[in-house]
DSSP file (Angstrom, degrees, kcal/mol; ACC not computed):
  #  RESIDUE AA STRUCTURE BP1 BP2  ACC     N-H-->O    O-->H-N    N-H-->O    O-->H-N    TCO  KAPPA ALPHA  PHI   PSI    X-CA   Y-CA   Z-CA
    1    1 A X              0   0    0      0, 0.0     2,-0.2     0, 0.0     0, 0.0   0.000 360.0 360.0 360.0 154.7  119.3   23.9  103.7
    2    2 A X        -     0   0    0      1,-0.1     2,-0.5     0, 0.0     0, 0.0  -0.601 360.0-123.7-102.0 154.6  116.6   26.0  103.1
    3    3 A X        -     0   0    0     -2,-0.2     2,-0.1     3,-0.0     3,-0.1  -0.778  22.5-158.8-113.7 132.2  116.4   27.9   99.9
    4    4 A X        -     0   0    0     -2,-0.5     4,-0.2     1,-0.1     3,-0.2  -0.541  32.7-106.6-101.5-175.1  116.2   32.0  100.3
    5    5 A X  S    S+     0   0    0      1,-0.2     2,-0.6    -2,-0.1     3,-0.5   0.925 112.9  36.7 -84.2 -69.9  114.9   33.9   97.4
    6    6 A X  S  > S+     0   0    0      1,-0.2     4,-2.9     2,-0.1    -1,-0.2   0.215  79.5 112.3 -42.1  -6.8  117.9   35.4   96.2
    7    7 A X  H  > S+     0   0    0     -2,-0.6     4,-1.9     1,-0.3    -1,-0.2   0.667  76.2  50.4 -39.3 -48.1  120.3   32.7   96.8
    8    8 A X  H  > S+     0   0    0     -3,-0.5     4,-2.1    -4,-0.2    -1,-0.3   0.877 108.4  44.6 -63.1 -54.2  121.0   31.9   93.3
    9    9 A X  H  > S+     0   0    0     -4,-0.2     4,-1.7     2,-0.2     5,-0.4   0.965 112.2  51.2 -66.7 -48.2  121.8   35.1   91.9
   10   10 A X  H  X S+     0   0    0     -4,-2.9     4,-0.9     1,-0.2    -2,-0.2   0.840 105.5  56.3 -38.9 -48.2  124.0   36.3   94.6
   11   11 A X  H >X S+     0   0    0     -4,-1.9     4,-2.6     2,-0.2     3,-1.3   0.947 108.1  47.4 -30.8 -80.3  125.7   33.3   94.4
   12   12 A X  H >X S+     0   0    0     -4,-2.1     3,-4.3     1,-0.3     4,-1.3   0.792 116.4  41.8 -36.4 -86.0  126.3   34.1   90.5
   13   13 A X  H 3X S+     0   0    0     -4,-1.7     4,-1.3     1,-0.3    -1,-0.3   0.698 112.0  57.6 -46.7 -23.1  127.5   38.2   91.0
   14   14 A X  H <X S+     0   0    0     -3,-1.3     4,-2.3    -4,-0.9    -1,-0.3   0.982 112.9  31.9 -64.9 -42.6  129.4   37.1   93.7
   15   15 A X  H <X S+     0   0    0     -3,-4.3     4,-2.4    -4,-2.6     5,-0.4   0.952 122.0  53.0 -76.7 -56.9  131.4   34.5   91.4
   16   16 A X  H  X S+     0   0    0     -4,-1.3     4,-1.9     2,-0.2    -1,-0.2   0.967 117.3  39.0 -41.4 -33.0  131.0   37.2   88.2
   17   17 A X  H  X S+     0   0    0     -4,-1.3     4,-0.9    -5,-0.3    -2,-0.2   0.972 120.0  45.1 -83.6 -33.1  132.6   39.9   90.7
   18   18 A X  H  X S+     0   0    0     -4,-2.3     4,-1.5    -5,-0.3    -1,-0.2   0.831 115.8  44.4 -60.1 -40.7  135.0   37.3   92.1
   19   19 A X  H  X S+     0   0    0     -4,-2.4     4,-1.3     2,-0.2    -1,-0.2   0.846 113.3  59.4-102.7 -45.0  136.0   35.9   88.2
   20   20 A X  H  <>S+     0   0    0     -4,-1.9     5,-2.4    -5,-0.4    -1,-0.2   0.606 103.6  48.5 -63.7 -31.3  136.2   39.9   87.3
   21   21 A X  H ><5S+     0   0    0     -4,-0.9     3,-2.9     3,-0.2    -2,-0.2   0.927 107.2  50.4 -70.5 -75.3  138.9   40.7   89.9
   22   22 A X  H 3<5S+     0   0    0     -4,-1.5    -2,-0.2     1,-0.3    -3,-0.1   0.765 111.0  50.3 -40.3 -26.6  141.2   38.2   89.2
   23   23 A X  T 3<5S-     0   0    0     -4,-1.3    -1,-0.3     2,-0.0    -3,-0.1   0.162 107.4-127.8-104.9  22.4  141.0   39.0   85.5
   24   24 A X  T < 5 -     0   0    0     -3,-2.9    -3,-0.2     1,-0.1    -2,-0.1   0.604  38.1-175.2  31.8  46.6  141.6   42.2   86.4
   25   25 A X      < -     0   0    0     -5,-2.4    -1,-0.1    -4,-0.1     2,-0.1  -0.307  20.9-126.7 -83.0 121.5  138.5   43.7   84.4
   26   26 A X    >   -     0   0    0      1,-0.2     3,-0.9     2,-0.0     4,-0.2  -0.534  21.5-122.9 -81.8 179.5  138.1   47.9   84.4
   27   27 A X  G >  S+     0   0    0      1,-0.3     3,-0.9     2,-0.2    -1,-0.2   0.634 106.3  72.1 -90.0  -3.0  135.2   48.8   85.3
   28   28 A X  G 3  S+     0   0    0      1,-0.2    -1,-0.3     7,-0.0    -2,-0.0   0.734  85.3  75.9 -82.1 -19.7  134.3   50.8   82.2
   29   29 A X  G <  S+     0   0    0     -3,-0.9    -1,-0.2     2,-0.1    -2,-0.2   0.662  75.9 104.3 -31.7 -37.9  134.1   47.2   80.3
   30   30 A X    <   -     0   0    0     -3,-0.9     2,-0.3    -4,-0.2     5,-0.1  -0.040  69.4-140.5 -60.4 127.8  130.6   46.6   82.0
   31   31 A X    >>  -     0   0    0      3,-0.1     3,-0.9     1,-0.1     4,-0.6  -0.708  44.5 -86.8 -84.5 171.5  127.9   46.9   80.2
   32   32 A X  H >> S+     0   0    0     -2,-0.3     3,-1.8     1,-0.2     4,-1.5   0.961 127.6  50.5 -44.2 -56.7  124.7   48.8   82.6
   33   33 A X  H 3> S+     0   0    0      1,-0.3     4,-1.6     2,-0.2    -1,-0.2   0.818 117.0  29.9 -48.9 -39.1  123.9   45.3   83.7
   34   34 A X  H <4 S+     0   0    0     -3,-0.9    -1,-0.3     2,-0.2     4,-0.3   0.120 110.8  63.7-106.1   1.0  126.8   43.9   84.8
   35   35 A X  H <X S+     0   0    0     -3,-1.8     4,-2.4    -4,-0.6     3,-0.3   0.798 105.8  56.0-116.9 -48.9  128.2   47.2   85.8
   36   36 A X  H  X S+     0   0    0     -4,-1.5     4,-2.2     1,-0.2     5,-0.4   0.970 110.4  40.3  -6.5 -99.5  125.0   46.9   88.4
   37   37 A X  H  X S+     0   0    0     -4,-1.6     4,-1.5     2,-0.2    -1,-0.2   0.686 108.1  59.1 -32.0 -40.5  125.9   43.8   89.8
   38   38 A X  H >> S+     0   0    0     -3,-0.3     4,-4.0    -4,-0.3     3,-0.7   0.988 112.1  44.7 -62.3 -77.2  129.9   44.5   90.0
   39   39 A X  H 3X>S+     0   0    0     -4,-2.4     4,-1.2     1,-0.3     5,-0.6   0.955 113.5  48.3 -48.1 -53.0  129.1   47.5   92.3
   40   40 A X  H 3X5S+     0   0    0     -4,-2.2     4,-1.2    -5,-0.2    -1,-0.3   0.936 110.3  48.9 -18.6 -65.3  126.6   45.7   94.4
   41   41 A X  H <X5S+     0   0    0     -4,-1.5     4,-1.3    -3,-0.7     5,-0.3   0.861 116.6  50.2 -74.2 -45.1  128.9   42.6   94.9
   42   42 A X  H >X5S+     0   0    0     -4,-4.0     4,-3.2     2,-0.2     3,-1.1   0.997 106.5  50.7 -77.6 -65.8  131.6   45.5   95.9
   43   43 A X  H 3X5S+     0   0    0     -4,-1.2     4,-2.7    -5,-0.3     5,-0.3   0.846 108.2  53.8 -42.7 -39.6  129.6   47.5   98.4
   44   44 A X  H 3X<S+     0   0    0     -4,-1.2     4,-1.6    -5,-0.6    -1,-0.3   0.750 108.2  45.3 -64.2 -25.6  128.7   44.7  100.2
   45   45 A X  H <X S+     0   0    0     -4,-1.3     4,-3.1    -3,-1.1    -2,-0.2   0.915 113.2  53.4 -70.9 -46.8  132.0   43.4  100.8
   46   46 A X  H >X S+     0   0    0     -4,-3.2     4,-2.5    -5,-0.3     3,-0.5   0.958 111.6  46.1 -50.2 -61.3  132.9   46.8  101.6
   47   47 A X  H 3X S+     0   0    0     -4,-2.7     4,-2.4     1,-0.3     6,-0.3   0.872 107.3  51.8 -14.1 -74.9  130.1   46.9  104.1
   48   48 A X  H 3<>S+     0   0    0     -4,-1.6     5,-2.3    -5,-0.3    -1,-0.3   0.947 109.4  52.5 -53.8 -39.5  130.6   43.9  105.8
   49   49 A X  H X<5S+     0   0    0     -4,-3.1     3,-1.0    -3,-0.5    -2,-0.2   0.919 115.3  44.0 -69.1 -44.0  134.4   44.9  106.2
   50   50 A X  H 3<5S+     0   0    0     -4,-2.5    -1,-0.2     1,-0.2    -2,-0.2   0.848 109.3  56.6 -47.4 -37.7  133.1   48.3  107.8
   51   51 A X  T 3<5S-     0   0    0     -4,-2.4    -1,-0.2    -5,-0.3    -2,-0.2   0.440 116.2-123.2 -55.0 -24.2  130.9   46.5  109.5
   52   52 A X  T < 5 +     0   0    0     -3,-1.0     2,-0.4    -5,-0.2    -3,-0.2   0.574  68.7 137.2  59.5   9.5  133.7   44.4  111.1
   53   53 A X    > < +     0   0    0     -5,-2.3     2,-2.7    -6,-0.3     3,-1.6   0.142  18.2 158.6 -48.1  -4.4  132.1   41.5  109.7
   54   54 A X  T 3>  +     0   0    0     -2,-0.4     4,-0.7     1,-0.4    -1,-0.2   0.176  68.1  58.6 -64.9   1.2  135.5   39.8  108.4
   55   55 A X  H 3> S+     0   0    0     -2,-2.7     4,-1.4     3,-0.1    -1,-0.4   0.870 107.6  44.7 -90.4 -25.2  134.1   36.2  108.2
   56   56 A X  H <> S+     0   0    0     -3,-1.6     4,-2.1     3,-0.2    -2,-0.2   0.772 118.4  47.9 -29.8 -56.9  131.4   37.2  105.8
   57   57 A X  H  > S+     0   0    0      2,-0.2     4,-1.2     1,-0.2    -2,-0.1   0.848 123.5  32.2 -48.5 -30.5  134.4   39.3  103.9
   58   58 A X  H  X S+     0   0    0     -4,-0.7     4,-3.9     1,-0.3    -2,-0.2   0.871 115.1  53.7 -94.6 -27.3  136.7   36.4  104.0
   59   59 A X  H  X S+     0   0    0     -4,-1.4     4,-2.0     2,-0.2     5,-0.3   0.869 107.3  52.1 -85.2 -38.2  134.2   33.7  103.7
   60   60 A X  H ><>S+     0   0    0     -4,-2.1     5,-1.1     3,-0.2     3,-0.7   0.978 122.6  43.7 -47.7 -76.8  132.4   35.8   99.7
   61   61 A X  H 3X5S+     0   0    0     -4,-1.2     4,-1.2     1,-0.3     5,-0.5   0.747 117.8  38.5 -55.1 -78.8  136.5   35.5   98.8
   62   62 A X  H 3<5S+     0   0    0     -4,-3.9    -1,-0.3     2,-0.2    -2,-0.2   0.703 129.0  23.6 -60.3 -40.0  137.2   32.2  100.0
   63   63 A X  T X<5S+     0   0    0     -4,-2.0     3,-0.9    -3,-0.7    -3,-0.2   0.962 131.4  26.2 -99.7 -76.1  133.9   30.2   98.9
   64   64 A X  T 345S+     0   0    0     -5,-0.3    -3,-0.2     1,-0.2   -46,-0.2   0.389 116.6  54.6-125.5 -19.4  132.3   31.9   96.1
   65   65 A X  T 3<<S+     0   0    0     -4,-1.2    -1,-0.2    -5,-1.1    -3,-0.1   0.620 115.4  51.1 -86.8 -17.1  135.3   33.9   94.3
   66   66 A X  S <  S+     0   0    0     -3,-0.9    -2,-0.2    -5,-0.5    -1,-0.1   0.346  79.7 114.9-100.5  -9.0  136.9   30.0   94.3
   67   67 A X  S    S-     0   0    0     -3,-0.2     2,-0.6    -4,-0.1     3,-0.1  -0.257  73.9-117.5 -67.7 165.6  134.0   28.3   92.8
   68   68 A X        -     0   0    0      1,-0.2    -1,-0.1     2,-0.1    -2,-0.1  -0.866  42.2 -83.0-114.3 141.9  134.9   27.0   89.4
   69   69 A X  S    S+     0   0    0     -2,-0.6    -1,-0.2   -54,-0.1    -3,-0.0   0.231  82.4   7.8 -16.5 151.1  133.1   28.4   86.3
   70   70 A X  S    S+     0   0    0     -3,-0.1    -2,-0.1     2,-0.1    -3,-0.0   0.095 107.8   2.7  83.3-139.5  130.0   27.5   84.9
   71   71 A X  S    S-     0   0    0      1,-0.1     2,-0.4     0, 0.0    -3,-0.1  -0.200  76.8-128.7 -77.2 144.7  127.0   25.0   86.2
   72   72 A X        -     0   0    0     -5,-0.0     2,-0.5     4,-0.0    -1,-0.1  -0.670  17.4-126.2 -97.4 160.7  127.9   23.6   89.6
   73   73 A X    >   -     0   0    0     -2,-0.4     3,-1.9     1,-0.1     4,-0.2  -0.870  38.6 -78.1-116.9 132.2  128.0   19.8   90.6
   74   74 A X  T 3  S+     0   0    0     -2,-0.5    -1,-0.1     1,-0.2    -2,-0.0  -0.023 115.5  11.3  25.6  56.9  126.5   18.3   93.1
   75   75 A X  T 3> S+     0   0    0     -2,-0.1     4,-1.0     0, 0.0    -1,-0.2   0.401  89.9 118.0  99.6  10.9  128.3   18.7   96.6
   76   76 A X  H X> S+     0   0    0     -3,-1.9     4,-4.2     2,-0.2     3,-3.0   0.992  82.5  38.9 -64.8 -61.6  130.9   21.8   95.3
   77   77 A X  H >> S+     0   0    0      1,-0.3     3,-1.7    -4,-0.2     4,-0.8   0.873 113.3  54.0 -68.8 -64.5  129.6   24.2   97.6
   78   78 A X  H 3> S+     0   0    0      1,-0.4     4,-0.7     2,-0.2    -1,-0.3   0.604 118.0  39.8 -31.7 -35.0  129.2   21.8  100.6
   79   79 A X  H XX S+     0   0    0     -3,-3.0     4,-2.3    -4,-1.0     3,-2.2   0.953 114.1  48.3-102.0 -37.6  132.7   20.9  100.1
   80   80 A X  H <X S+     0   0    0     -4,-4.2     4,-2.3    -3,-1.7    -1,-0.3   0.893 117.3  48.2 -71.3 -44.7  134.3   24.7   99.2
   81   81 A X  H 3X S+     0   0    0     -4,-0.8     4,-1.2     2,-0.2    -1,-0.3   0.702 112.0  50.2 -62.1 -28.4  132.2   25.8  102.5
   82   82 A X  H <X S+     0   0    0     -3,-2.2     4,-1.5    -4,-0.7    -2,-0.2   0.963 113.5  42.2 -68.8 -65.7  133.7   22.9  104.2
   83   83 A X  H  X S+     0   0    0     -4,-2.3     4,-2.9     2,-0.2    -2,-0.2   0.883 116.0  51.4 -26.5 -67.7  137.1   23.8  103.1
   84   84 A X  H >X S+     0   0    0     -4,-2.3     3,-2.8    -5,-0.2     4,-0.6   0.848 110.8  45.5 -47.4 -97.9  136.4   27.5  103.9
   85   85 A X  H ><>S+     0   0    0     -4,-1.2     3,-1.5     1,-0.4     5,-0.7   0.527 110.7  49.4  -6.9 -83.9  135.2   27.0  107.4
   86   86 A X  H ><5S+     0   0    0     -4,-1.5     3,-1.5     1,-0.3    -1,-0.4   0.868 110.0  54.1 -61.6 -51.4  137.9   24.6  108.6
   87   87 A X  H <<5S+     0   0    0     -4,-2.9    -1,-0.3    -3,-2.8    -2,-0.3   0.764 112.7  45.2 -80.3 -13.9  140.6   27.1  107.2
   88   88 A X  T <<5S-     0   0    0     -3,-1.5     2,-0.6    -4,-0.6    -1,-0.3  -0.490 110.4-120.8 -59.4  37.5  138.9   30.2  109.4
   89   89 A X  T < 5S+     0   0    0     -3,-1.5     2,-0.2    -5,-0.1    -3,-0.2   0.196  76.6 114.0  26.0  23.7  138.7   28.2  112.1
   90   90 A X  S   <S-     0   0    0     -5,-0.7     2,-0.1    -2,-0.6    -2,-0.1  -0.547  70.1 -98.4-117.2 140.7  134.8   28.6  112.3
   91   91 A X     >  -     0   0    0     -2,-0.2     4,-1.7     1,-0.1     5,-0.1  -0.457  31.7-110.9 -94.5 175.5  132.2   26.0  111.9
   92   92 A X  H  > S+     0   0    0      1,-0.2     4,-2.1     2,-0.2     5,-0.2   0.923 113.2  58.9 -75.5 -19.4  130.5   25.5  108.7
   93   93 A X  H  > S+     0   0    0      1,-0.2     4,-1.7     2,-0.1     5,-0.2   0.988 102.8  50.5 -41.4 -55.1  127.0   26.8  110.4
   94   94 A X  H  > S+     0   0    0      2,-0.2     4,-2.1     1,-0.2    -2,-0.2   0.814 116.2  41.3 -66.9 -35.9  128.3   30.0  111.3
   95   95 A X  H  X S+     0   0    0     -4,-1.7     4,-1.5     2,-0.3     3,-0.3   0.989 112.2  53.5 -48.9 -66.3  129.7   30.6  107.6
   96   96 A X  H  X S+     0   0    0     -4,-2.1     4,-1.7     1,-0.3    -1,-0.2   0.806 115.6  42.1 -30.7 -53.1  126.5   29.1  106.0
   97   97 A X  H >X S+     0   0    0     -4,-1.7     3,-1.1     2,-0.2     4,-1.1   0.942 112.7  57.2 -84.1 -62.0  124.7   31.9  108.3
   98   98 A X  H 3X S+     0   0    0     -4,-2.1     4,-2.2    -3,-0.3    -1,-0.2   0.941 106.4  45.4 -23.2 -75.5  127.5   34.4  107.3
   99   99 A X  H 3X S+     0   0    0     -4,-1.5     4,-1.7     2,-0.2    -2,-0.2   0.566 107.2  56.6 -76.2   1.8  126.9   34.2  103.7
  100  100 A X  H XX S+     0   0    0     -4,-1.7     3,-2.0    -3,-1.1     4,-0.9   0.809 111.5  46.1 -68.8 -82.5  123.1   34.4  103.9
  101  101 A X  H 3X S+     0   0    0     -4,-1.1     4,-1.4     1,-0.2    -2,-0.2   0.595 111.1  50.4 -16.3 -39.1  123.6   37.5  105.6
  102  102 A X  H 3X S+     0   0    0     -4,-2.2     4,-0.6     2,-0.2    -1,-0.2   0.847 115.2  41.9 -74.2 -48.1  126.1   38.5  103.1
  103  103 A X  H XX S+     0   0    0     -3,-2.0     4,-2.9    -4,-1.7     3,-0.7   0.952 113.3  52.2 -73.7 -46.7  123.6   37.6   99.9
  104  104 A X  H 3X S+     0   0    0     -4,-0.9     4,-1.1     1,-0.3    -2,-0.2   0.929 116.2  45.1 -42.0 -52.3  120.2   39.4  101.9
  105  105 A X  H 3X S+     0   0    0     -4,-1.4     4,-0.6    -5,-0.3    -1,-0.3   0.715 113.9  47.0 -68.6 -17.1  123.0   42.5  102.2
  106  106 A X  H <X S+     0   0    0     -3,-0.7     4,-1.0    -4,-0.6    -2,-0.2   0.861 115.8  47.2 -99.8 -42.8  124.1   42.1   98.2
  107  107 A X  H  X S+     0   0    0     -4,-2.9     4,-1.3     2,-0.2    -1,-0.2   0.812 106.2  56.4 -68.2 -26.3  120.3   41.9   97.4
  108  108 A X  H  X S+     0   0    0     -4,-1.1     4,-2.1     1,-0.2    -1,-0.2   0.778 118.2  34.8 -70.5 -38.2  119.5   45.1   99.7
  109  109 A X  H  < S+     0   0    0     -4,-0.6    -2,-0.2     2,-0.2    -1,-0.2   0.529 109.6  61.1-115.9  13.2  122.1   47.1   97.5
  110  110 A X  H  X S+     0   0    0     -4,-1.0     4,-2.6     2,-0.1    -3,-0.2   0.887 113.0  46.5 -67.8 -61.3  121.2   45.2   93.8
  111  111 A X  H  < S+     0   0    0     -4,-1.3    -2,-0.2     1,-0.3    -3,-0.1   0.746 109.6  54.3 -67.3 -58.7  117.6   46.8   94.6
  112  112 A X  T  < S+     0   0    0     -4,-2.1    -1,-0.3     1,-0.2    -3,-0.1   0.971 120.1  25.6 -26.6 -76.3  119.1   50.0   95.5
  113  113 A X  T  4        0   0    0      1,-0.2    -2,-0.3    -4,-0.2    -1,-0.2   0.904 360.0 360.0 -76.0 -34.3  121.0   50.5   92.3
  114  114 A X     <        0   0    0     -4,-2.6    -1,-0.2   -78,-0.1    -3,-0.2   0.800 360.0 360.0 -56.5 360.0  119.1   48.6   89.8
């Protein structure tokens, strides 16, 4: 897979915004950095759902909100995309292809706000 520039970081805010829900977090917690990111990672979802995008919506929730904490090993995402894919009925290119699109849009509106 070919590595885009932002790939990494998105990844992260996606899983910070994802880890942030669930733990029900207000938003008045953030510090400026992180407060940054949150909104980012939330306007793009939104987007994509205006957007009609919903496998890009469902597919940030399902893969990246579901990663487990901290450094990742070796074959997680293959497998959580794997997962993902098969349980949208979609093959795992068109997700993979989804969630670039989805991180290129999270980076469009990081740039914005930062």
């Amino acid at each position: 897979m070919q590595q885009d520039n932002i790939k990494d970081f998105a990844t992260a805010a996606f899983r910070f915004y994802g880890q942030a829900l669930k733990k029900k977090i207000n938003p008045g917690d953030f510090d400026a950095a992180d407060f940054d990111i949150v909104l980012a990672a939330s306007l793009t979802i939104r987007h994509l759902e205006a957007a009609k995008d919903f496998i890009a919506a469902e597919g940030i929730r399902q893969v990246y909100f579901d990663l487990p904490p901290g450094k990742l090993r070796r074959g997680v995402m293959s497998n959580t995309i794997r997962r993902a894919a098969y349980d949208m009925h979609i093959s795992e290119g068109t997700l993979w292809n989804k969630l670039r699109h989805a991180r290129m849009l999270f980076n469009e509106y990081y740039k914005d706000y930062k």
